[in-house]
C-alpha positions in Angstrom: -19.4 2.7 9.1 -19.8 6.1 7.3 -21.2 5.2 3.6 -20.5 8.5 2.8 -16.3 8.0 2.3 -17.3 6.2 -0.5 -16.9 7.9 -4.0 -18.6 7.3 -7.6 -21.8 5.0 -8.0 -19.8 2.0 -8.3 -18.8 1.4 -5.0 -22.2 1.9 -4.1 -23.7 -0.2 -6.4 -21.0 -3.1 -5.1 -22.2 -2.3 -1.9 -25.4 -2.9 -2.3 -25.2 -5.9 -4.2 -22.9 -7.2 -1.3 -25.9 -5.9 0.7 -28.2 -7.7 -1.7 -26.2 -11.1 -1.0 -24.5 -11.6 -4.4 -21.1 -13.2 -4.3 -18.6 -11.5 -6.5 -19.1 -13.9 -9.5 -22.8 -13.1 -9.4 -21.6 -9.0 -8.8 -19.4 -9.5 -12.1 -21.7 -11.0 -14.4 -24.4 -8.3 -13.3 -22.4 -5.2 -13.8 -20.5 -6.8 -16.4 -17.3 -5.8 -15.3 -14.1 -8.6 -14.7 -13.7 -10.7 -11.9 -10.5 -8.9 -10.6 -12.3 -5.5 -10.7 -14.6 -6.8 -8.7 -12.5 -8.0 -6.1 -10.7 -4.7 -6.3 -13.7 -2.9 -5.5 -14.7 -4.9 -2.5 -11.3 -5.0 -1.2 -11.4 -1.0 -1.5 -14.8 -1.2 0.2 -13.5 -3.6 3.1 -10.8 0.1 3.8 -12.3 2.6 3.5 -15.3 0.9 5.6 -13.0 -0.3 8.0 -14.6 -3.7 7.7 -13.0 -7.3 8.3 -15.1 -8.8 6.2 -18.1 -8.7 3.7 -21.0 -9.5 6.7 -19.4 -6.0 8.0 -20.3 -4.8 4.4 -23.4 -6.2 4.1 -24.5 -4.4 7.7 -23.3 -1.0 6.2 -25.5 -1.6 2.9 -28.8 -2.1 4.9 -27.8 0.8 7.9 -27.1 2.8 4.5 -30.9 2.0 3.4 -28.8 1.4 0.2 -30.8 -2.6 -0.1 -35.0 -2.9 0.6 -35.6 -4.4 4.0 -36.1 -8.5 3.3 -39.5 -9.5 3.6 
């Protein structure tokens, strides 16, 4: 999944909160942006990713190096 297709720092960000394991309530209240924003950018992430679903995102964030390794 190319990371690069994505465009501006907020899909990024999303990303890597997704990567980070935030649900999109906790993704809202930390960017401070609306719940249907939030959706909207995940929804765009899930095309232009190509993913079914947000594991398939969350995969992207860490091959991305876009989210510290756990530990």
């Amino acid at each position: 999944m190319p990371v690069r297709k994505l465009r501006g720092p907020s899909e990024l960000e999303v990303l890597t909160l997704i990567g980070c394991r935030m649900s999109n309530s906790e993704i809202s209240a930390h960017l401070y942006i609306s719940m249907a924003t939030t959706k909207s950018h995940v929804a765009r992430l899930l095309a232009k990713l190509d993913a079914r679903d947000r594991v398939r995102l969350a995969v992207a964030a860490h091959e991305a190096k876009t989210v510290p390794p756990p530990g």
